[in-house]
DRENPA-318873 format. One line per field, with one value per residue (C-alpha): y, x, z; residue number from 1. Coordinates in nm, 2 decimals, m for minus. Each point is the difference from the previous one (the first is absolute). Layout:
% DRENPA-318873
c2 <- Y / ...;
c1 <- X / ...;
c3 <- Z / ...;
nr <- NUM / ...;
END
This chain:
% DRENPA-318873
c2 <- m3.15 / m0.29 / 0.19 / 0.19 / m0.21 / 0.17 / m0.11 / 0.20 / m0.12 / m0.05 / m0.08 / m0.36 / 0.07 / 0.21 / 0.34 / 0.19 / 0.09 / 0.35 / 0.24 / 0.22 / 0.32 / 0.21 / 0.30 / 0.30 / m0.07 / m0.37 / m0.09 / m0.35 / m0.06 / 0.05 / m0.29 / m0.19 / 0.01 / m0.09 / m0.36 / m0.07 / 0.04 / 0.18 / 0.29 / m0.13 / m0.27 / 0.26 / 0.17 / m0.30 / m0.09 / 0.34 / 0.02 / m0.30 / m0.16 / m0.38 / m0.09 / 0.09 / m0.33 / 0.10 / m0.29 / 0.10 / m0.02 / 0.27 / 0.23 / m0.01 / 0.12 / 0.24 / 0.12 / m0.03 / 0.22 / 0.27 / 0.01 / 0.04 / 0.25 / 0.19 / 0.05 / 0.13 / m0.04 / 0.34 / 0.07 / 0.26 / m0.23 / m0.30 / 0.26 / 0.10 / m0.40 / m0.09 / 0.31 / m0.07 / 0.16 / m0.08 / 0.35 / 0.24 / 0.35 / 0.23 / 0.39 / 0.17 / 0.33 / m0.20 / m0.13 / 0.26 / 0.02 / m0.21 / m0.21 / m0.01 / m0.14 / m0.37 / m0.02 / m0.03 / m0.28 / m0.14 / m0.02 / m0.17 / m0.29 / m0.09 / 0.07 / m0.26 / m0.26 / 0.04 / m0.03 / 0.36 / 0.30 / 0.40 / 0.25 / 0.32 / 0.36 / 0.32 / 0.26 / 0.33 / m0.09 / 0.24 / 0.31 / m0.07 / 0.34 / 0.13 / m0.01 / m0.43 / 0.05 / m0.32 / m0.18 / m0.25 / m0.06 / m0.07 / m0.22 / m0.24 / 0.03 / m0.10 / m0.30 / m0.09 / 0.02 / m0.27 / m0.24 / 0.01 / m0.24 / 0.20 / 0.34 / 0.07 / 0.35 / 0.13 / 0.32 / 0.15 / 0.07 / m0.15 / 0.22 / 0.01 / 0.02 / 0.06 / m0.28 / 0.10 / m0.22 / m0.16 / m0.21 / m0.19 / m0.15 / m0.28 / m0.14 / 0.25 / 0.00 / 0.35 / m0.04 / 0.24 / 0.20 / m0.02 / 0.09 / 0.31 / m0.11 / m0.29 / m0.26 / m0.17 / m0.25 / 0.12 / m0.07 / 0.20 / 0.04 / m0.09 / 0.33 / m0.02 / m0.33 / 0.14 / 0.31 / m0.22 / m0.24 / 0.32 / 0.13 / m0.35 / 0.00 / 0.30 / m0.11 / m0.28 / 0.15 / 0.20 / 0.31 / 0.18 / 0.37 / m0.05 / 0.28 / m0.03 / 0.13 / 0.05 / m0.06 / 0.26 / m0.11 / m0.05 / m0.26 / m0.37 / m0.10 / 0.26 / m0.04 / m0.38 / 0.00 / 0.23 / m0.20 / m0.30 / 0.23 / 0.08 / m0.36 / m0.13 / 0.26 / m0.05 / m0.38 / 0.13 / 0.25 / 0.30 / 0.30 / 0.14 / 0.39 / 0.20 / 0.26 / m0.27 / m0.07 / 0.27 / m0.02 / 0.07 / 0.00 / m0.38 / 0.06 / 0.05 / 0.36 / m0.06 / m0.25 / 0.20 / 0.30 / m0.23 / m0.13 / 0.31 / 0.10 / m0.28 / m0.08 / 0.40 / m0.07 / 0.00 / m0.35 / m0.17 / m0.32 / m0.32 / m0.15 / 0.12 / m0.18 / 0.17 / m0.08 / m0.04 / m0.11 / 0.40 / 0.17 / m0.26 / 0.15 / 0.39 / m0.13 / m0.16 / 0.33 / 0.18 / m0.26 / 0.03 / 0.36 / m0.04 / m0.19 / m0.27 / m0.39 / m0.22 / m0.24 / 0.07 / 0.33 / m0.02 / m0.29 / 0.03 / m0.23 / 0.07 / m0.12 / m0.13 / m0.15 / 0.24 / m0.21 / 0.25 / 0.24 / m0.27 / m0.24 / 0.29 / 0.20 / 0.01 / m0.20 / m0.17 / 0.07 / m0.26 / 0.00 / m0.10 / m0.11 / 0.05 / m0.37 / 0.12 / m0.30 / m0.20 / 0.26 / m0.07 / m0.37 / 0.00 / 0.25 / m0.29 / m0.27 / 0.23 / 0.07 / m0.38 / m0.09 / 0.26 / m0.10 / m0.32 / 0.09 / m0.09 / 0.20 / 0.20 / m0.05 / 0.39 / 0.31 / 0.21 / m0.22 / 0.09 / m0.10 / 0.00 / 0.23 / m0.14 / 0.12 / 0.01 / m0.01 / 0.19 / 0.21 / 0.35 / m0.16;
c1 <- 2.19 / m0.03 / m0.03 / m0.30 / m0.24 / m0.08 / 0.16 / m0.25 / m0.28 / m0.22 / m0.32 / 0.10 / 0.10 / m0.24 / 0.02 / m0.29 / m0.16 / 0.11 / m0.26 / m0.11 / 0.12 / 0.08 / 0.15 / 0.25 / 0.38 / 0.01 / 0.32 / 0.15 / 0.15 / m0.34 / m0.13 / 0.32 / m0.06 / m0.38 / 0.03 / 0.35 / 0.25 / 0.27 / m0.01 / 0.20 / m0.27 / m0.30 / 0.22 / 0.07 / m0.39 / m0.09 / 0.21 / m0.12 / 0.39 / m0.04 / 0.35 / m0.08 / m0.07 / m0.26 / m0.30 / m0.34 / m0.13 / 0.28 / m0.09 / m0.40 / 0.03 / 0.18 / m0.22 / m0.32 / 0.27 / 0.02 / m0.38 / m0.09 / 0.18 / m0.03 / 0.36 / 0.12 / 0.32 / 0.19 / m0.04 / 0.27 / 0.27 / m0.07 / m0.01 / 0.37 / 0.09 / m0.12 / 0.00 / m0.36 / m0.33 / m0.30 / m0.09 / m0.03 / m0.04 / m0.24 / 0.10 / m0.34 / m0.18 / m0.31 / m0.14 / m0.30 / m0.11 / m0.26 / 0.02 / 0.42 / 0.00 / m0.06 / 0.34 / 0.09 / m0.31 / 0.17 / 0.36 / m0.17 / m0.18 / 0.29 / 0.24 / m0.21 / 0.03 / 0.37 / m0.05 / 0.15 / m0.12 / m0.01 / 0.17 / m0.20 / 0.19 / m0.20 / 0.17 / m0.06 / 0.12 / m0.20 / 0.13 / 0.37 / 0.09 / m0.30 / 0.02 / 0.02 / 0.35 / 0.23 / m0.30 / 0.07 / 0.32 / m0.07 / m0.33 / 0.25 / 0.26 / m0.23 / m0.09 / 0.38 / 0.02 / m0.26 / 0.26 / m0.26 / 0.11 / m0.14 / m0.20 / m0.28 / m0.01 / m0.42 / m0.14 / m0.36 / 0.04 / 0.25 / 0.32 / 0.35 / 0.17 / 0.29 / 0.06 / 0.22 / 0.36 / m0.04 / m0.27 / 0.28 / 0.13 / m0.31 / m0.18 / m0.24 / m0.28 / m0.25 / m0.36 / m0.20 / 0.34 / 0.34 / 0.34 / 0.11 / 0.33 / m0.07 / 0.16 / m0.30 / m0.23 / m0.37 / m0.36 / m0.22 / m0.36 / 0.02 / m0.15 / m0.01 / m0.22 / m0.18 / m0.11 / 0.01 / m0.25 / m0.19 / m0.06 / m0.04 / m0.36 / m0.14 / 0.10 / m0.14 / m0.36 / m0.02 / 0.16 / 0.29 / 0.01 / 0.16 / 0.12 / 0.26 / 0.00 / 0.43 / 0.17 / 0.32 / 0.14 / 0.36 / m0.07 / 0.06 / m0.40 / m0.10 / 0.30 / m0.10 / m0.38 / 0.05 / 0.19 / m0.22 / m0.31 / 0.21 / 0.12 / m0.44 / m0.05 / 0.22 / m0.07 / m0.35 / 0.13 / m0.08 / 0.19 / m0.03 / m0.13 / 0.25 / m0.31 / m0.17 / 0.28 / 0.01 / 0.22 / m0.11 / 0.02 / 0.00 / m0.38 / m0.34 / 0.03 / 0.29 / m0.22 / m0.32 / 0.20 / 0.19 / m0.37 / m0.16 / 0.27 / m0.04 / m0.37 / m0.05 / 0.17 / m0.21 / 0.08 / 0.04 / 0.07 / m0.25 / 0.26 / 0.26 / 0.30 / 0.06 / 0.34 / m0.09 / m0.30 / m0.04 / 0.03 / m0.32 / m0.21 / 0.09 / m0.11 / m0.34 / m0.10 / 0.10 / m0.18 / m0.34 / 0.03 / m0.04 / m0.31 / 0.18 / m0.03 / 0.27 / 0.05 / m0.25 / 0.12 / 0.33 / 0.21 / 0.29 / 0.24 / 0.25 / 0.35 / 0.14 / m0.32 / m0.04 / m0.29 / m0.12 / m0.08 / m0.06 / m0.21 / m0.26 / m0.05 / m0.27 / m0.01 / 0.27 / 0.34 / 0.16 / 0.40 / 0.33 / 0.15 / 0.34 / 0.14 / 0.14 / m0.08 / 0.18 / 0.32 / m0.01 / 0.00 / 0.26 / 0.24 / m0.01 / 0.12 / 0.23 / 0.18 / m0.07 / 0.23 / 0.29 / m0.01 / 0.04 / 0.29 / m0.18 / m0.05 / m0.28 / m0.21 / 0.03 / 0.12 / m0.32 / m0.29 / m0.33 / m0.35 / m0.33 / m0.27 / m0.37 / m0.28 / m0.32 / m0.33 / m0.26 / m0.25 / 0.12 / 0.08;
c3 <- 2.77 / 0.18 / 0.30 / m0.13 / 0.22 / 0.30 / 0.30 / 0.21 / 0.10 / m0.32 / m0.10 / 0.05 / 0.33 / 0.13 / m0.14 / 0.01 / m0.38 / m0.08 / 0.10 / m0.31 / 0.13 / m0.32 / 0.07 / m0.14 / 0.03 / m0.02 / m0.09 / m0.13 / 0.35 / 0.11 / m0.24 / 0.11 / 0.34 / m0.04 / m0.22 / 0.24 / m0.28 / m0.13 / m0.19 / m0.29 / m0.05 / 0.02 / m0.26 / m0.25 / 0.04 / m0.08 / m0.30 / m0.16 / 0.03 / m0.16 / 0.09 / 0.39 / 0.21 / 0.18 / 0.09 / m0.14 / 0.41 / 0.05 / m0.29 / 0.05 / 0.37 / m0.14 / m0.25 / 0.28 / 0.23 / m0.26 / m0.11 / 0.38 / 0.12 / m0.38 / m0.03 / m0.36 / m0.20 / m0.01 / m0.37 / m0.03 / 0.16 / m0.19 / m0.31 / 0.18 / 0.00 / m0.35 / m0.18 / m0.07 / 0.08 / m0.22 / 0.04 / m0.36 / 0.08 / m0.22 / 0.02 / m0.15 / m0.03 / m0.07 / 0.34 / m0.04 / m0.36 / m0.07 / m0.29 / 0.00 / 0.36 / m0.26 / m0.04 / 0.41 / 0.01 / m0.36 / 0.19 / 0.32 / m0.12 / m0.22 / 0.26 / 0.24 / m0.26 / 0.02 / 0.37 / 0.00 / 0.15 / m0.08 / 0.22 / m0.11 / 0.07 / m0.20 / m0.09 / m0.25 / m0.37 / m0.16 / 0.23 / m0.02 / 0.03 / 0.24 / 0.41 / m0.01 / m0.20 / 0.16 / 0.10 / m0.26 / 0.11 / 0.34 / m0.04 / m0.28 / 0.29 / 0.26 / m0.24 / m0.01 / 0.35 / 0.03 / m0.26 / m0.23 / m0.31 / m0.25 / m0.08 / m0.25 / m0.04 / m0.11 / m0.16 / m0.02 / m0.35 / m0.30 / m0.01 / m0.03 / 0.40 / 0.16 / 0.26 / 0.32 / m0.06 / 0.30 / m0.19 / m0.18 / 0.30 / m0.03 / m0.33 / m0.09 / m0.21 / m0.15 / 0.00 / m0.19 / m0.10 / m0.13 / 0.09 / m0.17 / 0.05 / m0.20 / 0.28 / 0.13 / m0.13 / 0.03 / m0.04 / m0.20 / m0.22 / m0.35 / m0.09 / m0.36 / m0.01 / 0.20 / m0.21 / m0.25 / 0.15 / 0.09 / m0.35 / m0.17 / 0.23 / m0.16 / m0.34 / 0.08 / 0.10 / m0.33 / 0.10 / m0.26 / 0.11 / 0.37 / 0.21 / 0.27 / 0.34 / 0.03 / 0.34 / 0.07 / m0.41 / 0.20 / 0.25 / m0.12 / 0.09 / m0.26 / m0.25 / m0.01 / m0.03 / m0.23 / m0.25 / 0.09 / m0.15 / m0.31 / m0.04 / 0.01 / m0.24 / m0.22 / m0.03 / m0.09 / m0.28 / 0.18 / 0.18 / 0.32 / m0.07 / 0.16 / 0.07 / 0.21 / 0.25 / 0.30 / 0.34 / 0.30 / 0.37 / 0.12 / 0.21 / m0.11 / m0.02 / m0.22 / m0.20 / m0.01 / m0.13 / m0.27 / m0.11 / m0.02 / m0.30 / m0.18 / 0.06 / m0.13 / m0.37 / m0.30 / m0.09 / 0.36 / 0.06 / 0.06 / 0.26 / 0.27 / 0.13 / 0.36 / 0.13 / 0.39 / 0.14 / 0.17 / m0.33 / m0.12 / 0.29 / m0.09 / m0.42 / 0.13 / 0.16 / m0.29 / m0.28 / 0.26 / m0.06 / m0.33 / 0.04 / m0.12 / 0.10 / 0.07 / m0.18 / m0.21 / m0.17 / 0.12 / 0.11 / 0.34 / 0.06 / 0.29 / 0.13 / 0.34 / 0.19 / 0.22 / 0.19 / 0.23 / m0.36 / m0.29 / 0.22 / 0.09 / m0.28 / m0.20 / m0.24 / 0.17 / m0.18 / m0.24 / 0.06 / m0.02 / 0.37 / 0.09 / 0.13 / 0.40 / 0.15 / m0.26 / m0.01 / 0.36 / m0.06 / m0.23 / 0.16 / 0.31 / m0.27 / m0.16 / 0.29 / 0.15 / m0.30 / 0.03 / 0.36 / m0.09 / m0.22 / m0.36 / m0.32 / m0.08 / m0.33 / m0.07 / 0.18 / m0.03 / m0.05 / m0.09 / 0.09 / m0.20 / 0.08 / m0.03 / m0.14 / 0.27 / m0.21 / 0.18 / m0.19 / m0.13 / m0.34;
nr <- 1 / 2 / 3 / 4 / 5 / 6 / 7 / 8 / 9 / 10 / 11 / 12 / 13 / 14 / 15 / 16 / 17 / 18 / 19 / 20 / 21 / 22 / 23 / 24 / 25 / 26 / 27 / 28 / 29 / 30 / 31 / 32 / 33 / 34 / 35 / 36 / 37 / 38 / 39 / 40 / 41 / 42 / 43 / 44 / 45 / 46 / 47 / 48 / 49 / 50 / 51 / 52 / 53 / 54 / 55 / 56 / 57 / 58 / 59 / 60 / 61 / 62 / 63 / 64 / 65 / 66 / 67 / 68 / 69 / 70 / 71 / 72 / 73 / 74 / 75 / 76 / 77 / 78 / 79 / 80 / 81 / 82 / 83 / 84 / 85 / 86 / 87 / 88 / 89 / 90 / 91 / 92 / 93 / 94 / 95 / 96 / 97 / 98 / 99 / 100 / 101 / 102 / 103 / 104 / 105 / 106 / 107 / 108 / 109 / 110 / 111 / 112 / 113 / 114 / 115 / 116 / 117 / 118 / 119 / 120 / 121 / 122 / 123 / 124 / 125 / 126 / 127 / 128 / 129 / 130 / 131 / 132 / 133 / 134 / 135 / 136 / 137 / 138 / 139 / 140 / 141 / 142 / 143 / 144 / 145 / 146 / 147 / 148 / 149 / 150 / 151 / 152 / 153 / 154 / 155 / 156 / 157 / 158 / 159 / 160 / 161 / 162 / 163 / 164 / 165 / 166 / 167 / 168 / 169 / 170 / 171 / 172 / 173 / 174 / 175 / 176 / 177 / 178 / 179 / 180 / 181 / 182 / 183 / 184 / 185 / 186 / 187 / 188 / 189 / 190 / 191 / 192 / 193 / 194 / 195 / 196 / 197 / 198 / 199 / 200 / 201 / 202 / 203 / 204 / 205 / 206 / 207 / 208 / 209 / 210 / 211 / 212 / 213 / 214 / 215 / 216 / 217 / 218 / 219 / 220 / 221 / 222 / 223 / 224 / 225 / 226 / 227 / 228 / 229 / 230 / 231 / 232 / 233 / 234 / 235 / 236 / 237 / 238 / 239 / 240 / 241 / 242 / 243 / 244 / 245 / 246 / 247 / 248 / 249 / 250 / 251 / 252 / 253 / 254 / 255 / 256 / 257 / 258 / 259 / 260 / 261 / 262 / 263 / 264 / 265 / 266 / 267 / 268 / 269 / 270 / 271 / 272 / 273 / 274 / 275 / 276 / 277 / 278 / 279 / 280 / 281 / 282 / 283 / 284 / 285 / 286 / 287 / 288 / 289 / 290 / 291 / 292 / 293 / 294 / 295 / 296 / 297 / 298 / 299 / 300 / 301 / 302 / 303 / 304 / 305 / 306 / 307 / 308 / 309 / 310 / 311 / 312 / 313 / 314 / 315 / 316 / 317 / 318 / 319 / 320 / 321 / 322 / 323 / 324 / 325 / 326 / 327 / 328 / 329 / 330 / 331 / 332 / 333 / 334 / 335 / 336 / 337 / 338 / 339 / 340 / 341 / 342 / 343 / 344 / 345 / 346 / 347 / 348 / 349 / 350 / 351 / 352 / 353 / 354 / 355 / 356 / 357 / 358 / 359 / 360 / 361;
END
């Protein structure tokens, strides 16, 4: 590269600084042309090459080229040329629910560390079969298009999926899910330590007769909080009362309906364990309708964090938070490492659920 020096005439010879003109459609010709080299050393400078011999005048009039007239790299040929990115994509249902959306800003910031960044394509999980049917496919084949290295793959709500087998041809990672198929590594709640954390509270604050507000009994959020109540029981000596656990619709209807059962028993309970945040709402209405006081006839204790609902009611509502930001955070260094070609601690890994104190216990 020894003739990377320009032979035009350069700054030492009387070229004229370069103008900062940024504009659209500057190319590396363009950059070349500018500082008075060639476009092999604008290339070796740009790339970081150690082994190029280019003079450190040469390489800073290059740089002060390319930061005037605001020329970038073309990512998706150098992506081409290396068969690297730094790009993840995320394919989501969850860009407009309002507490979930944790696990895109989880994913970000740990991506940034990484010096990574998130491609993120929604698409309709939950309607697989309704008018969106394919759009799945597409938004993880628009991802691929875009030579992402790796996918993480996020639900609203923990379930079993199917992911598209087009997935597979990247590292991919589930968040708040798990693959059905049993293929894919994934990210989920630890739901049972959760109810267990839960119940532990109220037997804690005095309370032995608890009722439970049930989720849909055949989803894994219910299944597990469930045996997580049985589990803090049991390490107390007691039983869960089969007569003082009712399903219902996951909203405060749902919830108010649920209460009113239980709350209407001869012998009703000094506490209730609500399995979402919504269905804790629905109970307060029906415990105030009792002329009741919270907590200090009857105790509430919710699950997921729903801010908007457990930050505002009254007495505000004491309850379990479901981690998204740190699934999102550790679906990024799941798939950082299988990227990376290393072994995972665990196929499905789970993450704790905190308790939030607040005052409805």
């Amino acid at each position: 590269m020894a003739n990377s020096t320009p032979t035009a005439a350069g700054t030492a010879q009387g070229r004229k600084p370069v103008a900062a003109t940024a504009q659209r459609g500057v190319t590396m010709a363009d950059v070349a042309k500018a500082a008075g080299v060639s476009r092999t050393a604008v290339s070796f400078v740009l790339s970081n090459r150690g082994n190029a011999s280019i003079s450190e005048e040469t390489r800073q009039r290059i740089l002060e080229a390319v930061q005037a007239l605001g020329y970038r790299p073309n990512a998706g040929a150098r992506a081409l040329a290396s068969q690297r990115s730094d790009w993840y994509g995320i394919v989501t249902e969850i860009v407009t629910a309002p507490f979930a959306v944790d696990i895109i800003k989880g994913a970000q910031d740990q991506a940034w560390l990484d010096r990574r960044f998130l491609l993120i394509a929604p698409s309709d999980q939950a309607d697989a079969a309704g008018p969106n049917r394919g759009m799945e496919d597409a938004a993880i084949e628009k991802l691929l298009e875009q030579r992402v290295e790796g996918l993480l793959y996020a639900a609203t709500y923990h379930r079993g999926v199917h992911v598209p087998k087009i997935a597979r041809e990247v590292p991919t990672v589930l968040i708040n899910c798990f693959d059905a198929d049993g293929i894919l590594p994934s990210i989920v709640p630890d739901e049972r330590a959760g109810g267990r954390v839960a119940v532990e509270r109220l037997l804690e604050a005095g309370h032995r007769r608890i009722g439970v507000i049930n989720l849909d009994p055949d989803i894994p959020a219910a299944v597990g909080r469930l045996e997580g109540c049985r589990e803090a029981l049991a390490a107390a000596g007691l039983e869960l009362d089969p007569e003082l656990v009712v399903s219902g619709h996951a909203t405060a209807d749902g919830g108010y309906e649920a209460a009113c059962r239980i709350l209407d028993r001869k012998n009703r309970p000094t506490a209730l364990f609500c399995l979402n945040d919504r269905m804790a709402m629905g109970a307060y209405d029906a415990i105030k309708e009792r002329g009741l006081a919270i907590p200090q006839d009857i105790a509430v204790i919710g699950f997921d964090n729903q801010e908007l609902i457990a930050a505002y009611l009254r007495p505000k509502l004491t309850t379990v938070a479901l981690p998204f930001e740190e699934m999102g955070a550790l679906g990024v260094q799941t798939l950082a490492s299988l990227t990376a070609g290393q072994p995972i601690t665990a196929h499905q890994q789970m993450v704790d659920c905190p308790l939030l104190e607040r005052y409805s216990v």
